[in-house]
C-alpha positions in Angstrom: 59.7 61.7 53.1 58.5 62.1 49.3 58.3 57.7 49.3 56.6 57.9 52.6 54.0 60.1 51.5 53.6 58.3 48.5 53.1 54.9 49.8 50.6 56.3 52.0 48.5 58.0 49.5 48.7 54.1 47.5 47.3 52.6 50.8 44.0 55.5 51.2 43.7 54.7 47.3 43.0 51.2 48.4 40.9 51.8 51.0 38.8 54.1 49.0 38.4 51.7 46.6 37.4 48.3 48.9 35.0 51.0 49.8 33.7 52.1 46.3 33.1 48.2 45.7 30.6 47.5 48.4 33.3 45.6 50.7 33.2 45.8 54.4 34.6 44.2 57.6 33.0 41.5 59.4 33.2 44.1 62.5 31.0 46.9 60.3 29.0 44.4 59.2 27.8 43.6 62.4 27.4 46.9 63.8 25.1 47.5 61.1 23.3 44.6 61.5 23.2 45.5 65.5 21.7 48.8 64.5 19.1 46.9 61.8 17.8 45.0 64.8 17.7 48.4 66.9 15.1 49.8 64.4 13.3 46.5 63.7 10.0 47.1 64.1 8.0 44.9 61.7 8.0 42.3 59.1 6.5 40.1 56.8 8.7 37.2 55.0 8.2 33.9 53.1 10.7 31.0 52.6 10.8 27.4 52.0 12.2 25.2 54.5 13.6 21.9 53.5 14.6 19.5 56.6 16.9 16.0 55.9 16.1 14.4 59.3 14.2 11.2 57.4 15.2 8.8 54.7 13.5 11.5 52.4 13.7 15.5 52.4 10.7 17.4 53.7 9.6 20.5 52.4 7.3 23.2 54.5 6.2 26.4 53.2 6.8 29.1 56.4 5.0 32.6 56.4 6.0 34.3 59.0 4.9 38.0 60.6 6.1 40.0 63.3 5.6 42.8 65.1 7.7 45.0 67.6 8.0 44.0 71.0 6.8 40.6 71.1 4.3 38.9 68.2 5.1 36.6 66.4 3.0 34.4 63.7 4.5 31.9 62.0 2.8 29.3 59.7 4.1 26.3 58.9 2.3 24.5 55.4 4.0 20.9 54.1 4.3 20.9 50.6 4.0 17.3 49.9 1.2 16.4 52.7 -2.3 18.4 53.6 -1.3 19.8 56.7 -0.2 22.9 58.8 0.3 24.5 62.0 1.0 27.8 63.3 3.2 29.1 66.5 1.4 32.6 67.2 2.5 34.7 70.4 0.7 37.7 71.5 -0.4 39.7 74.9 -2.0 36.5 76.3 0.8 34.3 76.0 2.6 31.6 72.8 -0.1 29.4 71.0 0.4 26.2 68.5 -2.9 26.0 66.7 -3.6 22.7 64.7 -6.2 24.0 62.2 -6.9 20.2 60.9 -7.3 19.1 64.6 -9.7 22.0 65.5 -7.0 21.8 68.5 -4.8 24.9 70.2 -2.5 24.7 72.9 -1.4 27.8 75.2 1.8 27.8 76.7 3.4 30.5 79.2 6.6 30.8 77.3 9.0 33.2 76.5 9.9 31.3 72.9 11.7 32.6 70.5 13.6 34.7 72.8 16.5 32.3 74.3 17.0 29.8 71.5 18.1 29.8 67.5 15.2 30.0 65.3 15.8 29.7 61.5 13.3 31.6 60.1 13.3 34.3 62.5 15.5 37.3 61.2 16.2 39.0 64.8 17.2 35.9 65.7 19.7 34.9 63.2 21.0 38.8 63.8 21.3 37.7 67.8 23.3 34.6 66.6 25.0 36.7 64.9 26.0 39.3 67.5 26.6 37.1 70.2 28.9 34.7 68.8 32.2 36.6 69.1 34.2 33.4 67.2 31.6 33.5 64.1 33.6 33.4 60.7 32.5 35.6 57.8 33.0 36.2 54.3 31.5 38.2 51.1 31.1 37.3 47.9 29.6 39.5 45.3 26.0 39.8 46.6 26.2 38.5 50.1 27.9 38.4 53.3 28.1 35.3 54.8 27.9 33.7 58.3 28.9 31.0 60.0 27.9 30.8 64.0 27.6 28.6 66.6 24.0 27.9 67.2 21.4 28.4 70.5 19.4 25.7 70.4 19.0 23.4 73.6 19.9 20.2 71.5 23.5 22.0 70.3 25.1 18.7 70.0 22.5 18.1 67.2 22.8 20.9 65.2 25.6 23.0 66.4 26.8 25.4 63.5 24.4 27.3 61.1 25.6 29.3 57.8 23.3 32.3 56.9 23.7 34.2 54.2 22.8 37.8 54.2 21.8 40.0 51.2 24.6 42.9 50.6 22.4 45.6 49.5 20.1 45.3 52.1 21.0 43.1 54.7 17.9 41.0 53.8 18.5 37.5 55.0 18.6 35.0 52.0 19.5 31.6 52.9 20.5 29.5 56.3 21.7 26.2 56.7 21.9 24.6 60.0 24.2 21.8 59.9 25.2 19.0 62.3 29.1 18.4 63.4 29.7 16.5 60.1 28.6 19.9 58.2 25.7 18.4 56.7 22.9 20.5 56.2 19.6 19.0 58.2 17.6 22.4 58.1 17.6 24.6 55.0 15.5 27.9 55.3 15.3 30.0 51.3 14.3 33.4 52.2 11.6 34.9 49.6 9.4 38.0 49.7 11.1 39.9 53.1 9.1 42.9 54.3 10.2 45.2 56.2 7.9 48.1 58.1 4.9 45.9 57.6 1.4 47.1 59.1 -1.4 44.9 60.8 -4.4 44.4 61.2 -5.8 44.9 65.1 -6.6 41.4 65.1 -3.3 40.0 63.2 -2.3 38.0 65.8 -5.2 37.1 67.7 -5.8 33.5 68.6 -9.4 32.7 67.5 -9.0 35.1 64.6 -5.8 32.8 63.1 -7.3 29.4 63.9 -10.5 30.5 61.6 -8.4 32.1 58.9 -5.7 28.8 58.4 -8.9 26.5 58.8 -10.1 27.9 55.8 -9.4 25.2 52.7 -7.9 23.0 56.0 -9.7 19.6 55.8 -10.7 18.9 59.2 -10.0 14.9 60.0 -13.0 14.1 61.4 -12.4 10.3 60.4 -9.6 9.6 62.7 -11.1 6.6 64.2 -11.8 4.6 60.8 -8.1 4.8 59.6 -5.1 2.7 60.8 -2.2 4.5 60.8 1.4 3.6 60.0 3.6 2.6 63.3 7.3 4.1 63.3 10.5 3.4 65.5 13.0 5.9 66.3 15.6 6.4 63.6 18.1 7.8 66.1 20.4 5.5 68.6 21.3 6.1 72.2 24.6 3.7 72.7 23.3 0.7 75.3 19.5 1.4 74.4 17.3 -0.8 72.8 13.4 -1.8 72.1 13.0 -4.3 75.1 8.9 -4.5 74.4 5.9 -2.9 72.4 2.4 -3.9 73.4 -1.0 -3.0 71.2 -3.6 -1.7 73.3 -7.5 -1.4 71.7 -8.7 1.9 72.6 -12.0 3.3 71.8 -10.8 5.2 69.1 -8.7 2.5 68.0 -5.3 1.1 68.9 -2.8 2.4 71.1 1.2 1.6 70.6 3.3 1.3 73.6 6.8 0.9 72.9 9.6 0.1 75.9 13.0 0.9 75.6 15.7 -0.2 78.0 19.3 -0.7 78.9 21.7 2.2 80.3 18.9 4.1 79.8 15.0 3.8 79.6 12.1 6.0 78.2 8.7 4.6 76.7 7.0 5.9 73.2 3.6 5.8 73.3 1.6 6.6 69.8 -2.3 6.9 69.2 -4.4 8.0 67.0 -5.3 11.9 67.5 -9.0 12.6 68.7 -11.0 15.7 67.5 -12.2 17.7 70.3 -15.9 17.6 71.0 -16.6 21.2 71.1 -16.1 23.0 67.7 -14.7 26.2 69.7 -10.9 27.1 69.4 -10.4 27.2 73.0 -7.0 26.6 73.6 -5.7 24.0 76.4 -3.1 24.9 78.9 0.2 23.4 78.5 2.5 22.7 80.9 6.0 22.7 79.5 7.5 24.9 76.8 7.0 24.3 72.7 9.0 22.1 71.2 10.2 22.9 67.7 11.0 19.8 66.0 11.3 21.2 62.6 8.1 18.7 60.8 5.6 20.2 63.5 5.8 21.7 67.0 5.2 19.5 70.3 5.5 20.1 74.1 8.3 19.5 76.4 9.0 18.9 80.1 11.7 17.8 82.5 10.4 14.7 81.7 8.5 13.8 78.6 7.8 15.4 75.3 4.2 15.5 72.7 3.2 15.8 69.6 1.1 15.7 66.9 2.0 14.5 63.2 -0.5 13.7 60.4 -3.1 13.1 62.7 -1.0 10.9 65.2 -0.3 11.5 68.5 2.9 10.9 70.2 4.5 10.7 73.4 7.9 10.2 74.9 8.5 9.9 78.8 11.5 9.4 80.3 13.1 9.6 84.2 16.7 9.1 82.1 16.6 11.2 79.0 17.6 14.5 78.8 15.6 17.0 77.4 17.9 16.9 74.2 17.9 13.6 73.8 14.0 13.6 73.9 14.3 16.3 71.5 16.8 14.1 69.4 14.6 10.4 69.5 11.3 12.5 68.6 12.9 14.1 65.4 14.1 10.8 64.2 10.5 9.1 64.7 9.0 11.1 61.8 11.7 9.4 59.9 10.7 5.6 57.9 9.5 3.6 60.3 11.6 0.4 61.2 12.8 -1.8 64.1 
């Protein structure tokens, strides 16, 4: 009885000591994090997203803001090129404003709510939570993640690692990776925020598109450059470039590109046109926004747009699934060959 009583007062010792040194379960862990995303009502974060989609890395400076229930802002800056763009979602519905375009498009959405999003921290926490197979382990300052992903390309980028801070539960880093484990999206957390304030007008529309055109060069001389043509990167087995045709526009040149085979889809790339009024009116968009990582387009059953260092592209397609539109549009940002 004496041993018994022994050996169970050296097993309490144990536990009291795991405890004393900051170690949890994965099963704690996430009910915390379940109750962090229970009380979430604001927040403010930077981070540095790097993306390996192209022959060379692309880095994007995010800022992102968001307020309980439903706003979002999130800016998206390239650090190598003079560009940006911002996703913003309030009362009258989810916007992608083009500051250098003078362009905004409104889309009746319900984004980020049913798909992974990187640098959103209640939505790593869902990924989190609803992935009931997702592995976990601690180091000495984090606890770390790894879950199957929501995105509607999965096959793409199925598995993400995120990397929480212990102390606080602050997210720190995520990878998402592709079935080979490489990392194509890396998000570094910096500055997180919690219980952040706002302005009234925060996430107002016209507000937003004058504040991020501020120090914006608007590219008013479209029409006098050429631009650079690019291929698709990616491969669809039995699919090839059958025939591309150069059309003379009156803002320049148009590329039609026609692919065929087992299946068929067209890519059709022109130079972007500034509007003609100055006002940040934003144009109804059928479809729902399309984040390819480098900048954020619009997708349908049936084709997908979007808009990258003053180019506009299009893919349409009777045979592609939306995924695989998803997939050939990331990969045209990539170097362009045949």
């Amino acid at each position: 009885m004496k041993k018994r009583l022994m050996l169970l007062l050296a097993g309490l010792m144990v536990i009291f000591a795991l405890a004393a040194c900051g170690t949890k379960s994965q099963e704690s862990v996430v009910k915390e994090l379940d109750g962090t995303l229970a009380d979430l009502k604001s927040y403010k974060a930077k981070a540095k997203m790097t993306l390996q989609m192209g022959t060379e890395p692309q880095v994007y400076e995010v800022e992102i803001w968001h307020k309980d229930p439903s706003f979002y802002r999130v800016n998206l800056k390239s650090a190598q090129k003079d560009q940006s763009q911002m996703i913003l979602r309030n009362q009258e519905g989810v916007f992608v404003l083009t500051p250098a375009l003078n362009k905004s498009f409104k889309f009746q959405s319900d984004w980020p709510k049913n798909s992974s999003q990187a640098y959103l921290y209640e939505s790593l926490i869902k990924d989190i939570i609803l992935d009931k197979e997702a592995k976990f382990s601690a180091t000495k300052d984090h606890y770390v993640f790894e879950t199957k992903t929501r995105y509607q390309n999965n096959q793409m980028l199925p598995i993400q690692e995120i990397k929480l801070n212990k102390r606080n539960l602050e997210p720190v880093t995520v990878k998402v990776m592709d079935a080979d484990r490489n990392a194509l999206v890396t998000v570094n957390f910096s500055d997180v925020e919690f219980g952040t304030s706002f302005d009234n007008d925060a996430f107002d529309m016209q507000k937003n598109m004058t504040r991020v055109q501020v120090g914006v060069p608007v590219m008013t001389d479209l029409g006098d450059k050429e631009f650079t043509v690019k291929y698709p990167t990616a491969e669809i087995p039995g699919v090839s470039l059958k025939d591309e045709k150069e059309i003379a526009t009156g803002n320049g040149k148009r590329i039609v590109m026609t692919y065929g085979g087992e299946k068929s889809f067209t890519l059709v790339q022109e130079k972007a046109v500034m509007p003609e009024s100055t006002s940040a009116s934003a144009i109804p968009v059928n479809g729902q926004p399309a984040d390819l990582g480098f900048t954020i387009g619009a997708i349908t059953k049936n084709s997908i747009t979007w808009t990258h260092q003053g180019v506009e592209y299009m893919i349409a397609s009777s045979d592609l699934t939306p995924e695989e539109m998803e997939t050939m549009a990331r990969s045209v940002q990539g170097e362009a060959m045949k």
